[in-house]
ZAKOL-506521 format. One record per atom (N, C-alpha, C, O): x, y, z. Coordinates in steps of 0.1 Angstrom, whole numbers, padded with zeros to 4 digits, always signed. Each point is the difference from the previous one (the first is absolute). Example, Ala and Ser with C-alpha at 12.3 -4.5 7.8 and 13.67 -1.06 7.14 Angstrom:
# residues 2
+0132-0057+0078;-0009+0012+0000;+0009+0012+0000;+0010+0000+0007;-0014+0011-0014;+0009+0011+0000;-0008+0011+0008;+0005+0011+0001;
This chain:
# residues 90
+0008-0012+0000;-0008+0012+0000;+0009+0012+0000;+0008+0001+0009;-0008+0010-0018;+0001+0011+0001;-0005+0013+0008;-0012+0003-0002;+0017+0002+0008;+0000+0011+0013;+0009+0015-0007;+0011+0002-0003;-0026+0007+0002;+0011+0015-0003;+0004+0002+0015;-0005-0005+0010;+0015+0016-0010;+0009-0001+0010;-0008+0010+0008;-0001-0001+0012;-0005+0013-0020;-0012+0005+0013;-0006-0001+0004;-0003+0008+0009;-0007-0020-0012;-0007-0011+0006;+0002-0007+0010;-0009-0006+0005;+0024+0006-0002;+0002-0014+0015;+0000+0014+0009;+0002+0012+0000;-0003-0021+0007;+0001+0006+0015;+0011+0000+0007;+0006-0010-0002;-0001+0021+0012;+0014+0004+0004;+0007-0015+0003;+0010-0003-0006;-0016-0006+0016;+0009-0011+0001;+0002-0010-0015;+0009-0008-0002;-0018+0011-0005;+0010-0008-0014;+0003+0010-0007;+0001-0007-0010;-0001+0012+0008;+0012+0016-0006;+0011-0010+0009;+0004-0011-0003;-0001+0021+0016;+0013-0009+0003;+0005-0010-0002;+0012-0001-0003;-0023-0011+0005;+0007-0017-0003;+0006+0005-0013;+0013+0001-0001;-0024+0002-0013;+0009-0001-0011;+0012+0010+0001;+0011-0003-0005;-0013+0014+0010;+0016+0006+0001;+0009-0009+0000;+0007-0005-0008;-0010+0003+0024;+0014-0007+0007;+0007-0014-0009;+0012-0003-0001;-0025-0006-0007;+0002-0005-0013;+0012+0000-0008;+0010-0007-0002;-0014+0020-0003;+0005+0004-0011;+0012+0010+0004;+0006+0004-0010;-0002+0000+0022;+0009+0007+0002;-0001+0018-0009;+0009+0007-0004;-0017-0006+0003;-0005+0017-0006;-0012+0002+0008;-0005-0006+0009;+0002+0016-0014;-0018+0009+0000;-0006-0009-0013;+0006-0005-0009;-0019+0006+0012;-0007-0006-0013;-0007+0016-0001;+0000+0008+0009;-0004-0006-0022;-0004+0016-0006;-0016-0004+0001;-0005-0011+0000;+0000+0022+0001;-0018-0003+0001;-0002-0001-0012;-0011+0006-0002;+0014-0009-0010;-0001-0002-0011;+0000-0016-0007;-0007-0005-0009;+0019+0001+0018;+0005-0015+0000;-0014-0010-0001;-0011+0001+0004;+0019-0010-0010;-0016-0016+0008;+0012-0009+0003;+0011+0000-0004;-0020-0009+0017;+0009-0009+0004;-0004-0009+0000;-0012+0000+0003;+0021-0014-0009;-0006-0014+0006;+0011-0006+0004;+0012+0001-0004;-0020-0010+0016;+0007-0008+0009;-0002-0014-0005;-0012-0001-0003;+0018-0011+0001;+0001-0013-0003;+0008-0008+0012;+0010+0002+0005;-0017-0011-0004;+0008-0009+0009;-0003-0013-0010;-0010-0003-0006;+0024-0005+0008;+0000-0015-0006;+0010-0006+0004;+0010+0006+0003;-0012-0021-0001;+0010-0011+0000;+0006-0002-0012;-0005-0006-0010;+0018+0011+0012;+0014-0005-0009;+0001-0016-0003;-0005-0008+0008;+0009+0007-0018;-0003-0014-0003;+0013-0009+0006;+0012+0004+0001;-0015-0010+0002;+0007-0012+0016;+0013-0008-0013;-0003-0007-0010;+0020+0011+0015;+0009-0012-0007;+0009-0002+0006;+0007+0009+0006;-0006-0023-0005;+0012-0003+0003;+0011+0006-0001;+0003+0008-0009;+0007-0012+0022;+0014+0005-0010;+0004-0006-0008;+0006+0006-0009;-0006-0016+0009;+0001-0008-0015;-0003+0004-0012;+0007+0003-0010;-0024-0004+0013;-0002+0011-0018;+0004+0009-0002;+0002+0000-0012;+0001+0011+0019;+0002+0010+0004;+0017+0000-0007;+0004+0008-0008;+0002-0016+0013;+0010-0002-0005;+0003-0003-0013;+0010+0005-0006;-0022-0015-0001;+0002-0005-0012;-0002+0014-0009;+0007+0003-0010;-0017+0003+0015;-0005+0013-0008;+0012+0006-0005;+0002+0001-0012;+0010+0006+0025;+0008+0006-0002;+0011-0008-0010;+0003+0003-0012;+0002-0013+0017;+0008-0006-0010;-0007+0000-0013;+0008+0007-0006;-0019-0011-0003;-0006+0003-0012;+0001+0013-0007;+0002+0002-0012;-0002+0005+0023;-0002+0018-0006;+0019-0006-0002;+0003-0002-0012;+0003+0002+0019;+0015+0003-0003;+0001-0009-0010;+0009+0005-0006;-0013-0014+0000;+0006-0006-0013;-0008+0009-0009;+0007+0005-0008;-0017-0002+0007;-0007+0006-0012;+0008+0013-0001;-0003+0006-0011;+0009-0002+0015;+0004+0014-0001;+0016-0002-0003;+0006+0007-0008;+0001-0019+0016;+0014-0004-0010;-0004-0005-0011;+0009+0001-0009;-0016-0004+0007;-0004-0005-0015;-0004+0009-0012;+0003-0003-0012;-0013+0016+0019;+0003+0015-0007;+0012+0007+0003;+0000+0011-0005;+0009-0014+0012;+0015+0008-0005;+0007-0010-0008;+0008+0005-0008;-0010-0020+0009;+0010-0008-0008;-0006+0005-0014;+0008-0002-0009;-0020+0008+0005;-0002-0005-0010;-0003+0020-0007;-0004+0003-0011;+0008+0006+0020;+0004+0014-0004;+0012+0004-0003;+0010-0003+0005;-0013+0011-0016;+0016+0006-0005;+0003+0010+0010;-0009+0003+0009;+0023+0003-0010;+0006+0005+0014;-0002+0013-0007;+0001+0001-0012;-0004+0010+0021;+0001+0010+0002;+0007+0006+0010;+0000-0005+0011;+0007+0017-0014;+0004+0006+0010;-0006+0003+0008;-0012-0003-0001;+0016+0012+0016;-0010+0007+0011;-0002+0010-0004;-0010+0005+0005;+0017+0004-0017;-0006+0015-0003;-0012-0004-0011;-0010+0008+0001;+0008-0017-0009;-0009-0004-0012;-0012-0010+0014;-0011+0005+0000;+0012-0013+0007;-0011-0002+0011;-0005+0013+0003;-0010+0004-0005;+0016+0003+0013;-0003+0015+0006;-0008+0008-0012;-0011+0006+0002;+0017-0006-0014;-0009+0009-0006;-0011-0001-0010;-0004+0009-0008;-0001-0028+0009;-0010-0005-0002;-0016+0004+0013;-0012+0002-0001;+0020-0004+0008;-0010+0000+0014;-0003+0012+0001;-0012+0003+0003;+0022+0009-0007;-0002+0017-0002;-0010+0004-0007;-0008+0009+0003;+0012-0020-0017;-0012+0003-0011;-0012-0007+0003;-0009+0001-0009;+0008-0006+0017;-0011-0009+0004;-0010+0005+0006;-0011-0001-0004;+0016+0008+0016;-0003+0011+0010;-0008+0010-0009;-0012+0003+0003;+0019+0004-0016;+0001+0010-0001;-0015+0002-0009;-0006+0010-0002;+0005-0023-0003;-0012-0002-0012;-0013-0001+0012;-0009+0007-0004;+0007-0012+0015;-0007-0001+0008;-0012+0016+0007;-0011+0004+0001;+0029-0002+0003;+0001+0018+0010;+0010+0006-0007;+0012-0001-0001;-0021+0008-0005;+0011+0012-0010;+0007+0008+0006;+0008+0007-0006;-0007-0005+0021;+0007+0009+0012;+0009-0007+0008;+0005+0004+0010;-0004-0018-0017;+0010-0008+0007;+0009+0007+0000;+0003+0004-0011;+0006+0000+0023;+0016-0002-0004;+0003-0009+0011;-0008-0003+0009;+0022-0001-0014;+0008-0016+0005;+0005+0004+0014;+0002+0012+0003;+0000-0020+0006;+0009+0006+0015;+0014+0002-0004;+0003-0009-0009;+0005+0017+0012;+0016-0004-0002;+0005-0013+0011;+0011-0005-0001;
């Protein structure tokens, strides 16, 4: 359920503050969700991660090398086609 934020009342104003670590704006809407995370093993949990790590040596075994300034200034242009006010951090 959605909640505009001048609509709640001062004690959930606060809860969601303290939430969210800000002010919520009387403008804002808020929802709250609660759910059970889905339950794994460390085991699976494990297998998950080792999987991700081969699929991904497997996309560098099988990418041509680029340098770090040609990586860098793909992700720049990447950025830049997105948010035209991108600039890069130094």
């Amino acid at each position: 359920m959605i909640h505009k934020a001048r609509d709640l009342s001062p004690d959930q104003k606060a809860a969601v503050e303290s939430l969210l670590g800000r002010q919520i704006l009387e403008g804002e809407a808020v929802s709250v969700r609660a759910f059970e995370p889905p339950l794994l093993s460390d085991r699976r949990r494990q297998e998950i991660v080792d999987s991700l790590k081969q699929y991904f040596a497997q996309l560098d075994a099988n990418s041509k090398s680029v340098s770090a300034e040609e990586a860098d200034e793909a992700i720049n242009e990447a950025m830049r086609s997105t948010r035209p006010h991108y600039t890069p951090h130094p």
